[in-house]
C-alpha positions in Angstrom: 137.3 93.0 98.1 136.2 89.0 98.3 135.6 89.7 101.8 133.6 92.9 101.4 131.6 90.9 98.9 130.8 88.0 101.2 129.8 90.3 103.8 127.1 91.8 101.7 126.1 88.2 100.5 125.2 87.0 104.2 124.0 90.4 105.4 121.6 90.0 102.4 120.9 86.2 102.9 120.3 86.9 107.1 117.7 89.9 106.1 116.0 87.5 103.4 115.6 85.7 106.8 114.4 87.6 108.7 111.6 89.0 106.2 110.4 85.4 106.2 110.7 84.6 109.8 109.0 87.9 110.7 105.1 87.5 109.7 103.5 85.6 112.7 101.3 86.4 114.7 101.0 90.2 114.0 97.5 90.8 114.7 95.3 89.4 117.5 91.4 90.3 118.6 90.1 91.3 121.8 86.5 91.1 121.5 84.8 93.3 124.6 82.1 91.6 124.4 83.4 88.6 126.3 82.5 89.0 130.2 85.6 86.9 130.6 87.5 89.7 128.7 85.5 92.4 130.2 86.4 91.2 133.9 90.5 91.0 133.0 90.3 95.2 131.3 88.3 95.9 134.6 90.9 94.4 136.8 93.6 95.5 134.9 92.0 99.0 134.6 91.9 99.3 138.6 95.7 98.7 138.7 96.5 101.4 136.6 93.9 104.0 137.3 96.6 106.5 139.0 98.0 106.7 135.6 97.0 109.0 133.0 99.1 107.3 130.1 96.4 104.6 129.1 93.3 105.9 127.7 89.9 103.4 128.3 90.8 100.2 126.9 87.9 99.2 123.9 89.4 96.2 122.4 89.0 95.3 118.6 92.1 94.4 116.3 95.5 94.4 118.5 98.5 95.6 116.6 102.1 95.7 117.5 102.5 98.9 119.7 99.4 98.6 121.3 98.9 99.1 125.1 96.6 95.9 126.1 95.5 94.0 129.0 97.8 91.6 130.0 98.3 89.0 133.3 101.4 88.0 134.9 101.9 86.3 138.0 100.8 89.3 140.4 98.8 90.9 138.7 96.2 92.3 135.9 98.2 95.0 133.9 98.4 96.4 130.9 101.5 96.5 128.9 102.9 97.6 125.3 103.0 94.7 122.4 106.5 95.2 121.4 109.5 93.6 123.3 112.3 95.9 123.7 116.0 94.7 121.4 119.0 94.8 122.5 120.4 96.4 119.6 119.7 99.8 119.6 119.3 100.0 115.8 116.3 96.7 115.7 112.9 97.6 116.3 110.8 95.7 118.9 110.8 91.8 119.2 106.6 91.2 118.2 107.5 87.2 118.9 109.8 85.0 120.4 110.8 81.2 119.9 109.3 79.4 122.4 112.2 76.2 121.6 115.1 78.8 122.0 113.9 81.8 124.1 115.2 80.1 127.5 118.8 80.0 125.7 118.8 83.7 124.0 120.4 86.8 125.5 117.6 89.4 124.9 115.0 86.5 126.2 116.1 84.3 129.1 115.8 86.4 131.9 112.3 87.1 131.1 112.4 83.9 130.3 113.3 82.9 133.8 111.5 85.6 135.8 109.0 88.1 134.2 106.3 85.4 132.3 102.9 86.6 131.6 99.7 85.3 129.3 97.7 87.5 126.7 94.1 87.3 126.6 92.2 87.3 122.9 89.7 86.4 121.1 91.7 84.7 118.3 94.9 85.8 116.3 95.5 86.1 112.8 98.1 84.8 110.3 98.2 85.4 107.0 99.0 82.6 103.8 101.4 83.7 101.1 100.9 83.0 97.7 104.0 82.5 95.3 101.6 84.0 92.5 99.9 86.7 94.3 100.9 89.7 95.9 98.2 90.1 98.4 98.1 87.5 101.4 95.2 86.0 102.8 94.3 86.2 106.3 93.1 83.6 108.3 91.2 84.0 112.1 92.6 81.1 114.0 90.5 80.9 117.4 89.8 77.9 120.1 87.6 74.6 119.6 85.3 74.8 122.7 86.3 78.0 124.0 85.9 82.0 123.2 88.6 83.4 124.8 92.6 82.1 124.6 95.3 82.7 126.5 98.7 83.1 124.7 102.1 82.8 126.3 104.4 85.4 127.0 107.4 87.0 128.4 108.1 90.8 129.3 110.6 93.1 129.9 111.4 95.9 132.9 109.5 98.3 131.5 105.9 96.3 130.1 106.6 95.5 126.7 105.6 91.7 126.1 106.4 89.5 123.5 104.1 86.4 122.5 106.1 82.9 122.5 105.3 80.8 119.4 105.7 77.4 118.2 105.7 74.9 115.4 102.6 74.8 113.6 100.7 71.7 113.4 100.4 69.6 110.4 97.0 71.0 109.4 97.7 74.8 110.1 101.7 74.5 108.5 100.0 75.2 105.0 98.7 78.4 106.4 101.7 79.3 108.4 104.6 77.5 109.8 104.3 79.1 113.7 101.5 79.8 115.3 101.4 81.5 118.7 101.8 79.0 122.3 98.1 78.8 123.6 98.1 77.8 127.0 95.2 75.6 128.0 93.5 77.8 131.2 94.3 74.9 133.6 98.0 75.6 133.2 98.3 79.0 133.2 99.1 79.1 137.0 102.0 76.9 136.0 103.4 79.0 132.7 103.4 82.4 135.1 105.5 79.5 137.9 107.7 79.0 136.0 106.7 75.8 134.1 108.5 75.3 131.2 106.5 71.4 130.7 103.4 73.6 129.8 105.1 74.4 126.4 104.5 70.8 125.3 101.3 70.9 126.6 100.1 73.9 124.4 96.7 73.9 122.9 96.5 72.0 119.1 93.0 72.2 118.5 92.0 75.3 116.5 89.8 76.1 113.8 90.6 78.5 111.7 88.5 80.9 108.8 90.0 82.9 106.1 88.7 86.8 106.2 87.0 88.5 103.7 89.5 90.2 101.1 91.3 92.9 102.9 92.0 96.3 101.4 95.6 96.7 100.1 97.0 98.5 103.4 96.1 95.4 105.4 99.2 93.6 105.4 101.0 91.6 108.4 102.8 93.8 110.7 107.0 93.0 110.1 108.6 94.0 113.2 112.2 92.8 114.4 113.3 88.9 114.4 112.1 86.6 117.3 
């Protein structure tokens, strides 16, 4: 019985967890406008066009689940947002630790082998308020640049996941991860191999808070990272 009980105590206290570990970096943009954007869906459209799965890609608000344009070290592509678990009762990994995804089973080959970066616009996180029940969303993008380049890993059949990382002192209030924006010099080296570029991640972001939202526009809570 006292064992039965403590079992339900840390299942609940590991899902409690979870729920609060989960909301990072659900939502991203990929504005079409951008030639720069515009040149990787072109290239990545030419490597898929003898498959009928993926309809024209028109950017917009990425979700979890989407099929979007992604680069790895051979090639444009694009893949599914949603890392595949190894448990066959979790749903997708959304994010991984950047600190501890060398070291984890369902990470480190990728980890070792399969890298990739995600184009965008900017990414969203979203600020919790003890008081309220609706969060506010915030549009994190780049200082001097309109198009970022987030880190990620895949698996063997194109589902990524985007590495994240320690917020900064100014963003923490906001959110306490953020995604691992690679600055464009050292993307060759992140796709290598590289795992100095992690500590060499872009800090300097701005970020805006969105207008109010409507009540179905929550922060996509998919799997632990």
């Amino acid at each position: 019985m006292v064992k039965d009980i403590e079992a339900d105590a840390n299942e609940y206290l590991q899902l409690n967890k979870s729920i609060m570990e989960l909301i990072m970096c659900g939502r991203y943009h990929f504005s079409i406008d951008e030639k720069e954007l515009r040149d990787i869906v072109a290239a990545a459209e030419r490597n898929i066009a003898n498959q009928s799965k993926f309809a024209p890609f028109a950017g917009g608000e990425i979700y979890p689940s989407n099929s979007v344009p992604v680069i790895t070290a051979h090639e444009s592509t694009f893949m599914t947002w949603g890392y595949p678990s190894l448990a066959d009762n979790r749903p997708p990994h959304i994010n991984a630790r950047s600190e501890t995804a060398a070291t984890k089973n369902t990470f480190k080959a990728a980890m070792a082998a399969r890298r990739c970066v995600i184009p965008a616009s900017c990414f969203y996180e979203w600020k919790a308020f003890a008081n309220k029940r609706q969060k506010e969303k915030y549009e994190f993008s780049l200082l001097n640049d309109d198009v970022m380049y987030m880190a990620g890993i895949y698996s063997l059949d194109n589902r990524f996941a985007i590495l994240t990382r320690e917020a900064t002192p100014e963003i923490a209030d906001i959110h306490n991860r953020i995604p691992v924006v690679i600055p464009k010099d050292l993307i060759d080296d992140w796709l290598g191999g590289s795992d100095e570029v992690l500590q060499k991640a872009v800090t300097g972001l701005k970020y805006t808070p969105m207008p109010p939202p409507d009540e179905n526009d929550e922060p996509t809570q998919m799997s632990l990272f």
